[in-house]
C-alpha positions as CSV (number, residue, x, y, z in Angstrom):
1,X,0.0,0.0,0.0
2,X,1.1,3.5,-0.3
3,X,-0.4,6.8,0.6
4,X,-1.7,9.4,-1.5
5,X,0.1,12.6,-0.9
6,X,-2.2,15.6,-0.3
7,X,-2.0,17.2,-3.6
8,X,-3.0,13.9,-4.5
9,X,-5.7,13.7,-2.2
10,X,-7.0,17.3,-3.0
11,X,-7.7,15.9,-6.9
12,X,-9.8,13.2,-5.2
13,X,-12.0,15.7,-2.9
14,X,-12.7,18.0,-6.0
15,X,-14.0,14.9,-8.0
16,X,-18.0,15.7,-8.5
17,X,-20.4,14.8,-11.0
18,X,-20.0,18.1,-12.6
19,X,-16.8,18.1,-12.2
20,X,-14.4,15.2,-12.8
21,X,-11.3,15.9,-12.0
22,X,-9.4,13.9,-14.7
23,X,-7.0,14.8,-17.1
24,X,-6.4,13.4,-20.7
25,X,-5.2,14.0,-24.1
26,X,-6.4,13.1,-27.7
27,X,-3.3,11.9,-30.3
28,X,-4.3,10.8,-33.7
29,X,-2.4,8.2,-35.9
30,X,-2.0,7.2,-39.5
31,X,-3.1,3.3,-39.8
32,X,-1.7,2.9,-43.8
33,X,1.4,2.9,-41.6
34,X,1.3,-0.2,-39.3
35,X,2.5,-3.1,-40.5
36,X,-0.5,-4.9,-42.7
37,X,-2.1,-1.3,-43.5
38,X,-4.5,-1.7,-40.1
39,X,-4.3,-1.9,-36.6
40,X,-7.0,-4.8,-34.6
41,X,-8.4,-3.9,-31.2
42,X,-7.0,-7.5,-30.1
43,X,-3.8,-6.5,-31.1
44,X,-4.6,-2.9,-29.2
45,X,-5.3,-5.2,-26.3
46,X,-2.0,-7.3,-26.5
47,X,0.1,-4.4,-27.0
48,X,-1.0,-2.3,-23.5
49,X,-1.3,-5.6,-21.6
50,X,2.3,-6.1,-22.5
51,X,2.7,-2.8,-21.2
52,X,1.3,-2.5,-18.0
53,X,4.7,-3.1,-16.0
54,X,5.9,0.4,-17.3
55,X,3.7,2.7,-15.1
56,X,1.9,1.8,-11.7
57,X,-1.3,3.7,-12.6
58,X,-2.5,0.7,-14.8
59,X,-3.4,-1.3,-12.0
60,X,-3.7,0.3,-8.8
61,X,-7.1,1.4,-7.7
62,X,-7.7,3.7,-4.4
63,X,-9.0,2.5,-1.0
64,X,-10.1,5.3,1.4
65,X,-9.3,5.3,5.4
66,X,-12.3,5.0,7.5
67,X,-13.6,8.3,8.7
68,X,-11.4,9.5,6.2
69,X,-8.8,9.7,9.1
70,X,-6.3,9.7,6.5
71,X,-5.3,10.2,3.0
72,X,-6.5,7.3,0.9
73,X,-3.9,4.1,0.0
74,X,-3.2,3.0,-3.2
75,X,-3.4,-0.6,-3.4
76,X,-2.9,-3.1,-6.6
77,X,-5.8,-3.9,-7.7
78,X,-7.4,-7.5,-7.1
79,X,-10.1,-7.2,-9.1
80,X,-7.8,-5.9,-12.7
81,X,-9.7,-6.5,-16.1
82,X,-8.3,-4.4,-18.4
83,X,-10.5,-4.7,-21.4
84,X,-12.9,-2.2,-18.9
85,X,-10.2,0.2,-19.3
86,X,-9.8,0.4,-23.1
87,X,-12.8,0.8,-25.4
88,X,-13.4,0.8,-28.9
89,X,-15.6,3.4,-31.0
90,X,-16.1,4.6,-34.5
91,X,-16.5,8.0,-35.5
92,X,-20.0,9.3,-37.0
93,X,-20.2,10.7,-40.1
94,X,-19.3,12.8,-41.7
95,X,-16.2,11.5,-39.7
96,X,-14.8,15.1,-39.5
97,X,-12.8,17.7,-37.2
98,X,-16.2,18.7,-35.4
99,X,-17.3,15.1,-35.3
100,X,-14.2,13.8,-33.6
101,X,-14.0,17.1,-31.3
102,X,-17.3,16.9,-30.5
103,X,-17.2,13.2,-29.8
104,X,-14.0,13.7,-28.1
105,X,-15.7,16.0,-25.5
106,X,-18.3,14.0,-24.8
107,X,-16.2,11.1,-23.7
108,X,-14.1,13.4,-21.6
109,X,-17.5,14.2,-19.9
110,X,-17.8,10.8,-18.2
111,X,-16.6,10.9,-14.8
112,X,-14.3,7.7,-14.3
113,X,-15.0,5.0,-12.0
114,X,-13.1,6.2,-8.9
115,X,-13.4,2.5,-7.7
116,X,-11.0,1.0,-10.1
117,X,-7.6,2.1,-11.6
118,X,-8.5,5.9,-12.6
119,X,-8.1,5.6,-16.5
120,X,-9.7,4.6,-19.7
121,X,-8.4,4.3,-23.4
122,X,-11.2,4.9,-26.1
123,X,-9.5,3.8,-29.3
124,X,-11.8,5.8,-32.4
125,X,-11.5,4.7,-35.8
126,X,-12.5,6.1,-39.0
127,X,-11.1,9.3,-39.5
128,X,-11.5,9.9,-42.8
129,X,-12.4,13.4,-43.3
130,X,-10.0,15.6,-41.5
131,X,-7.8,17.6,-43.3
132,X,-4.3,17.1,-42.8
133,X,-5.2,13.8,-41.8
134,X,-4.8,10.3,-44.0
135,X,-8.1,8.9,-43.9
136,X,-9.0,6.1,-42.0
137,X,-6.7,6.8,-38.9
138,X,-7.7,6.6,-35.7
139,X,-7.3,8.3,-32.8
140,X,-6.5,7.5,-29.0
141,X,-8.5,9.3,-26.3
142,X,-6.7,8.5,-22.9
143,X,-8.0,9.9,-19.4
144,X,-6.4,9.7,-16.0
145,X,-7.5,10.9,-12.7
146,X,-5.5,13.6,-11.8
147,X,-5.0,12.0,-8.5
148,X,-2.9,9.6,-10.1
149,X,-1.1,12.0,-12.3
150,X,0.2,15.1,-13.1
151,X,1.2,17.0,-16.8
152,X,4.6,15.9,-16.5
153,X,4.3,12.5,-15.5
154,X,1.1,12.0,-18.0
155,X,4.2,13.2,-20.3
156,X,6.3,9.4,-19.1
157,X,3.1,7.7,-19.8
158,X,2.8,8.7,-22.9
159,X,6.5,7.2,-23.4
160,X,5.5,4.3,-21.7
161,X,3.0,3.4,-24.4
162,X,5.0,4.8,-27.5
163,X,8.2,3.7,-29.3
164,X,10.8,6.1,-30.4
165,X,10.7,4.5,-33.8
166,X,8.3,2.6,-36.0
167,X,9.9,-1.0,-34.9
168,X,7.8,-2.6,-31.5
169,X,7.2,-6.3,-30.4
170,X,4.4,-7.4,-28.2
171,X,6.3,-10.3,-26.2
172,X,5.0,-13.8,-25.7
173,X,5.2,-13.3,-21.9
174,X,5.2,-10.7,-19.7
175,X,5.5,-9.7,-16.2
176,X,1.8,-9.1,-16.8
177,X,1.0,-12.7,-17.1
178,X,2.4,-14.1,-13.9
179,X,1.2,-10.6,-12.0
180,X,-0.9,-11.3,-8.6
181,X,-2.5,-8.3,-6.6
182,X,-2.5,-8.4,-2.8
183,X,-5.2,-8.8,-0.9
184,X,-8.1,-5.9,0.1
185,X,-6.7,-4.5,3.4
186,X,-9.1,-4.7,6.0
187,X,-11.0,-1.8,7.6
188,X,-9.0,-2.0,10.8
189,X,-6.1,-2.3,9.2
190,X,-7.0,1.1,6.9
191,X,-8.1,2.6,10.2
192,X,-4.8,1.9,12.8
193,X,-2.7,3.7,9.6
194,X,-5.1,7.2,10.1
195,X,-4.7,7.0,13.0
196,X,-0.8,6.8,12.7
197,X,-1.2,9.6,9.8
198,X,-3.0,11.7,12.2
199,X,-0.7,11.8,14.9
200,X,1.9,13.4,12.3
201,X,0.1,16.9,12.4
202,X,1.6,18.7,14.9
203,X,5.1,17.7,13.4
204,X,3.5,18.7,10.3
205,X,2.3,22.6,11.7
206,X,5.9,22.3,13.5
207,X,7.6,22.1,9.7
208,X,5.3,24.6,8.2
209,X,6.1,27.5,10.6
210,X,9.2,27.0,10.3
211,X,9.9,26.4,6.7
212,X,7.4,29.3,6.0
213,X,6.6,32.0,8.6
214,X,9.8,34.3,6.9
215,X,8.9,33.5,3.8
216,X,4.9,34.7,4.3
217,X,6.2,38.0,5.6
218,X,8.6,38.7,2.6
219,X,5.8,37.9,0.6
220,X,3.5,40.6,2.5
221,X,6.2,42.8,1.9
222,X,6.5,42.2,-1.9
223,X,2.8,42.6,-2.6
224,X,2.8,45.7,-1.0
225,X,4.8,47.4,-3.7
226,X,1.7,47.2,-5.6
227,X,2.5,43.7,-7.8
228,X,-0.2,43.0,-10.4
229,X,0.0,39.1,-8.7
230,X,-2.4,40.5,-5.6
231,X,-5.1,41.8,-8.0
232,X,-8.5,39.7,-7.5
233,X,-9.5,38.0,-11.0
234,X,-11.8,40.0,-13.0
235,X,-15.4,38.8,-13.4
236,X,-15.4,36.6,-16.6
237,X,-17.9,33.9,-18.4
238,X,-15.6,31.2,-17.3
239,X,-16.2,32.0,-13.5
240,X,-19.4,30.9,-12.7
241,X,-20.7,26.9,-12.2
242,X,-20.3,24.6,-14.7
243,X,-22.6,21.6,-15.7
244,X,-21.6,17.7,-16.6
245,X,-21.0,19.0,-20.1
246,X,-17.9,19.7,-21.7
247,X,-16.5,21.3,-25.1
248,X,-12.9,20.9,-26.5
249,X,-10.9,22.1,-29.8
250,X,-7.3,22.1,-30.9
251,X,-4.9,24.5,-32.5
252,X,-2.0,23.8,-33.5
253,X,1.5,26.1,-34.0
254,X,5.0,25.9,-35.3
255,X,7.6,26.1,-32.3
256,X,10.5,27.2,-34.7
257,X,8.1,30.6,-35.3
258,X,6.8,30.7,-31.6
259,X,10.8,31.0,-31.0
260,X,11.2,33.7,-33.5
261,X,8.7,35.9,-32.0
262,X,10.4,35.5,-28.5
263,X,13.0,36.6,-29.4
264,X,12.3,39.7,-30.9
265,X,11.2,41.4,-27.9
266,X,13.9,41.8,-25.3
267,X,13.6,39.5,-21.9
268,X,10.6,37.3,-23.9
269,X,10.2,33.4,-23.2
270,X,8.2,30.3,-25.3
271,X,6.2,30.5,-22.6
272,X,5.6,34.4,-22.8
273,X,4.4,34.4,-26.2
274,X,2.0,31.1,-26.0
275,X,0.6,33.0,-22.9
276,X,0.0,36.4,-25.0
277,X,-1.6,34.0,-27.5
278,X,-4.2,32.8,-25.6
279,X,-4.9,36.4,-23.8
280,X,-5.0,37.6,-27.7
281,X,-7.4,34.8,-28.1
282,X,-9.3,35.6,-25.1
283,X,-9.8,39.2,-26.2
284,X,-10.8,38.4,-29.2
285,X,-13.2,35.8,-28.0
286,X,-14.7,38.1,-25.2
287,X,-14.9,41.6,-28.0
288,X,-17.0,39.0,-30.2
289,X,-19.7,38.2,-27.2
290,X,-19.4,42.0,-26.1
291,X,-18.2,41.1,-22.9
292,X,-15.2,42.8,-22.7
293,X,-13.2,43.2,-19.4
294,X,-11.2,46.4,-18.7
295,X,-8.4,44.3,-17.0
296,X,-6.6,41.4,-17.5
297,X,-7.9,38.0,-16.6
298,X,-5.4,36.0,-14.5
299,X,-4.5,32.4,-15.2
300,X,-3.3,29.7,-12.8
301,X,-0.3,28.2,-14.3
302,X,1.0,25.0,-12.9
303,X,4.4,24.9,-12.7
304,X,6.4,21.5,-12.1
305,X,8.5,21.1,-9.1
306,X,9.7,17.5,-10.1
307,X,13.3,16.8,-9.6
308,X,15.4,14.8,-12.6
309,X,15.5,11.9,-9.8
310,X,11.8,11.9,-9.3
311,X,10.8,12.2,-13.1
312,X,9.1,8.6,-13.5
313,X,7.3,8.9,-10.2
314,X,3.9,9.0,-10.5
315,X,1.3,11.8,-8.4
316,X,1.6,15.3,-8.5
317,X,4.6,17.5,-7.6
318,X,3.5,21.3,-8.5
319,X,3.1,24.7,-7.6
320,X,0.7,26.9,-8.7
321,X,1.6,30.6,-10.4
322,X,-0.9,33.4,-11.1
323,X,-0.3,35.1,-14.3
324,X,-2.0,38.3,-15.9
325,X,-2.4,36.8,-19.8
326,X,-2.8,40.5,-21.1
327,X,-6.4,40.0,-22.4
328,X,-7.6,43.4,-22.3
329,X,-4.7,44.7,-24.6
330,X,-5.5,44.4,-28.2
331,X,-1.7,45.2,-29.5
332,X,0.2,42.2,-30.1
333,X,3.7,43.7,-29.1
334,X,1.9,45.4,-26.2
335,X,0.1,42.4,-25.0
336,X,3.4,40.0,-25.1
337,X,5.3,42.6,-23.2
338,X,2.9,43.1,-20.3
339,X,2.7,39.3,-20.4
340,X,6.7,38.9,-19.8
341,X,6.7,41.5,-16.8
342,X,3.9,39.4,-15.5
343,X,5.4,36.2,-15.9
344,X,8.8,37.9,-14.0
345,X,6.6,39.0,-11.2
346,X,5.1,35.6,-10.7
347,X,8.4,33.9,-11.2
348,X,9.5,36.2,-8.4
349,X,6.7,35.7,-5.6
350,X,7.2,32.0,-6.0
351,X,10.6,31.8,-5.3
352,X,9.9,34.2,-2.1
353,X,7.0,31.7,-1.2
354,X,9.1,28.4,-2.0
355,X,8.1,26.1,-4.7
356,X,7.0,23.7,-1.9
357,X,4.5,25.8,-0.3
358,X,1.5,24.4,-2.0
359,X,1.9,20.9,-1.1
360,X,3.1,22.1,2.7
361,X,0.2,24.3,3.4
362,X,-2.2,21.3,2.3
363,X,-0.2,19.3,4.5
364,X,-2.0,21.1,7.2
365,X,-5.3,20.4,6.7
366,X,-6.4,16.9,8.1
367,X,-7.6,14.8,5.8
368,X,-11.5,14.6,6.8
369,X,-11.8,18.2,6.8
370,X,-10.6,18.7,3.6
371,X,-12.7,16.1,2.0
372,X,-15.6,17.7,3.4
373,X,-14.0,21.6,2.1
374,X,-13.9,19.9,-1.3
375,X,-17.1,18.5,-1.8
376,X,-18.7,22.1,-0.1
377,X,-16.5,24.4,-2.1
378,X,-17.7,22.3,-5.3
379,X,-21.5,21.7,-3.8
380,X,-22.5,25.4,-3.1
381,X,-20.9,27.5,-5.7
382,X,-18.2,28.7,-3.9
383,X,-15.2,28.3,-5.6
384,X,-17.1,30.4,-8.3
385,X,-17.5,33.6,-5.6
386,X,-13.2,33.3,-4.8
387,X,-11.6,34.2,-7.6
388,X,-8.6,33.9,-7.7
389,X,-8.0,32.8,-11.1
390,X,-10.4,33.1,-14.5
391,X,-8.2,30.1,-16.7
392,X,-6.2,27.6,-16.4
393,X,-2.8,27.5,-19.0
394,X,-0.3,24.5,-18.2
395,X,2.5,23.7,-20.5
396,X,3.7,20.1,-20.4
397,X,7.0,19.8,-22.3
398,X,6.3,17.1,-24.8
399,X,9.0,15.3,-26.9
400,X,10.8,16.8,-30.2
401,X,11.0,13.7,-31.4
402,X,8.6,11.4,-33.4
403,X,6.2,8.8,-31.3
404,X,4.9,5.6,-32.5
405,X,2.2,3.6,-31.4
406,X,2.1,0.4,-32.6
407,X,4.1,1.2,-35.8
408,X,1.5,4.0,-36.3
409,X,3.5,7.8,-36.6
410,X,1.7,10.3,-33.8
411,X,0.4,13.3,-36.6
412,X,-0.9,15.0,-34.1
413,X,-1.8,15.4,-30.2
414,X,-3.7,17.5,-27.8
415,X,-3.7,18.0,-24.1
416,X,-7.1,18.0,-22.0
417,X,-8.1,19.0,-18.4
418,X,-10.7,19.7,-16.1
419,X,-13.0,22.5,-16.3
420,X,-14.2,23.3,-13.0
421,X,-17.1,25.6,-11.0
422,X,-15.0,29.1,-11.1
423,X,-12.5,28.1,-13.2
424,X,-14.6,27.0,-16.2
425,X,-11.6,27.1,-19.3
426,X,-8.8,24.7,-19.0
427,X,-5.8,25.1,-21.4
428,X,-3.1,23.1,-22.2
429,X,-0.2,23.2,-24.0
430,X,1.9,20.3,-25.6
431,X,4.9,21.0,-27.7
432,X,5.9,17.7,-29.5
433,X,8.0,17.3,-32.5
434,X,8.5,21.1,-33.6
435,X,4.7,21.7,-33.2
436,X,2.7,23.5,-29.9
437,X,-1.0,22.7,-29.3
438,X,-3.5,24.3,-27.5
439,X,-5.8,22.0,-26.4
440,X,-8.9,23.7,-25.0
441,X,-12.0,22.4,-22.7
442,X,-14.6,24.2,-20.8
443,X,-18.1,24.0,-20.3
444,X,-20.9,23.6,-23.0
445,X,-23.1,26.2,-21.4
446,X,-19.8,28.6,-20.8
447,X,-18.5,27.8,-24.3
448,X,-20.9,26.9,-26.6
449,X,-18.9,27.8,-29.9
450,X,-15.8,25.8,-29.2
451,X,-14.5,26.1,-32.4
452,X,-14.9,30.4,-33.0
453,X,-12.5,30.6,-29.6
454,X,-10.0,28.4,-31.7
455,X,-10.0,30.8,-34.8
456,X,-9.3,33.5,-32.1
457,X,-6.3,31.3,-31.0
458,X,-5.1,31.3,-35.0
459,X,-5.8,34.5,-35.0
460,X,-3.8,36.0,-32.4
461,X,-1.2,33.3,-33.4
462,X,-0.9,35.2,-36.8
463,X,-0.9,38.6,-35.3
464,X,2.4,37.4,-33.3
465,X,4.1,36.5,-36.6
466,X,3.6,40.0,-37.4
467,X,5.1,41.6,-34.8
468,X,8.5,43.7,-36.5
């Protein structure tokens, strides 16, 4: 068994019915490549079962603590069937962009069942009208609790079910096949380890005053010079309660360009200009519904605090930075340069708080109380009166390199998140093989035109080429 940490935990007391709190991505592949000219779902089968020794998530389900006394164990799973986990679907006609992004969204709707591993595979065939796209492929549509993981360990599992080339073997035998779960722990022995976990607090409020009661009033300090980080969020669309149904689209960009823009403006950063991109986006997006906001919205970005030794661990290691995107500026050069002092100043109050001091101030909180603070702050609407944030932007660092599944070339790929009460647009960014994509979900009622707040994306995409 091992515990969940309370980042970790936290994903799990967000989860609702409106709002799942899993994570995914949607990659599409060109079938004329695999060996034969088509790929069979038995062979799908084979290929992750032979597979499933690469990453823990697979097969480990939770178990919670009674009274929720602690944070729930992860244990390996007894009861493992993996053809519940990957599924197998056709795309309607007229087997388009909008058909797969609309189906797409509505299997990212579904919560998962948070009482077996937290993931499912829904393998879509019949992609035959996309353009760009070599008709009949198929895509993959993969979702993980984020409990389990986070954007840069969703990054190894991606590895973990790719090849680096178009060669792969699914082996006779695997470690798979001879594989034998442990038993269910029993109740009492669930409860005795709470009971040890809860004894841990006052060490734990012991560490945190130490480790942080300098750093808070350095902090206080900084923010009183007038930072923009201290601002409250703007009222926006995307900060009110969302319902069970979601939305997604894609763009896509060239990296080599992103990196020419950067660096024409002194101090700039990747980062910087697909940020000023998506507050370009949001401008235009908001000017079209008449809704336009006199400041700046303010995204959450997560920012990884994973050390190279703890890169294939599974769970969540980040901090959280609050970014003004620049979305009431309508100049491009403007907009990116408000957007790079904004990033500094974020960059800077972070490293006065301490990367850590998201995962040490949860610390604090016992696990039954904030089980019940997630399931009220989700319940009565409100996380959509605090706000703190209006978007969510996380850039996971893909690979610059070709994947393969199966044979199959990865064309294209597309990060997805959850779209939350108050903080009802989730973005994320992927850069893989000289190519960034923004992929985009937020609530159906929120966003009902998808596919307009992509142009917008393109749009302030080509207005950053322009810049001289």
């Amino acid at each position: 068994m091992q515990p969940l940490s309370d980042i970790d935990a936290l994903f799990l007391n967000l989860d609702t019915r409106n709002t799942p709190m899993h994570i995914g991505s949607l990659s599409i592949y060109d079938q004329s490549k695999a060996p034969g000219g088509f790929l069979r779902f038995t062979d799908i089968l084979a290929y992750y079962r032979s597979r499933l020794d690469r990453a823990k998530v697979f097969r480990r389900r939770r178990v919670n603590v009674p009274f929720n006394l602690g944070n729930p164990y992860w244990i390996e799973d007894p009861e493992f069937d993996i053809e519940f986990h990957i599924r197998h679907i056709a795309l309607p006609e007229p087997r388009d962009w909008r058909q797969l992004t609309i189906l797409a969204a509505r299997l990212f709707s579904r919560p998962l069942d948070l009482n077996k591993p937290l993931w499912e595979v829904y393998v879509i065939e019949g992609l035959d009208s996309i353009d760009g796209i070599a008709p009949n492929s198929f895509a993959l549509l993969h979702k993980v609790h984020h409990s389990a993981i986070d954007g840069v360990s969703g990054a190894e599992l991606l590895a973990a079910t790719h090849e680096l080339g178009p060669d792969y073997d699914i082996p006779a035998t695997s470690r798979y096949d001879g594989w034998q779960a442990g038993s269910m722990p029993s109740d009492l022995a669930m409860y005795v380890n709470g009971l040890i976990q809860s004894t841990r607090m006052p060490g734990k409020y012991a560490r945190y005053m130490r480790n942080f009661a300098g750093r808070w009033v350095d902090a206080r300090q900084w923010l009183q010079g007038g930072h923009r980080s201290m601002q409250v969020a703007p009222d926006s669309p995307f900060n009110q309660g969302v319902t069970p149904h979601r939305v997604f689209d894609g763009v896509r960009f060239s990296l080599e360009q992103i990196k020419a823009v950067k660096n024409r403006v002194e101090g700039c950063t990747v980062n910087d200009v697909i940020i000023a991109i998506c507050g370009g986006g949001m401008h235009k997006y908001l000017a079209s519904r008449e809704e336009g906001i006199s400041d700046s919205l303010l995204a959450m970005m997560p920012k990884s605090t994973r050390s190279e030794a703890a890169m294939r661990d599974e769970g969540n290691q980040i901090s959280i930075m609050r970014v003004a995107i620049g979305s009431h500026i309508e100049d491009a050069r403007e907009r990116l340069e408000f957007v790079r002092d904004s990033t500094h100043d974020a960059k800077e109050l972070l490293s006065i708080l301490g990367e850590d001091v998201v995962a040490e101030t949860l610390a604090l909180i016992s696990p039954a109380v904030a089980n019940l603070a997630g399931k009220v702050l989700m319940a009565t609407g409100l996380s959509e009166s605090v706000r703190m944030f209006n978007t969510v932007v996380t850039n996971v660092p893909g690979p610059p390199v070709p994947l393969y599944f199966m044979g199959c070339e990865m064309q294209q790929f597309y990060g997805m998140g959850p779209a939350a009460s108050g903080l009802g647009l989730f973005q994320v960014v992927f850069s893989y093989n000289g190519i960034v994509s923004i992929g985009c979900v937020s609530c159906r009622e929120m966003m009902p035109d998808p596919a307009f707040y992509a142009r917008c994306l393109e749009e302030a995409y080509q207005e950053m080429l322009e810049l001289g």
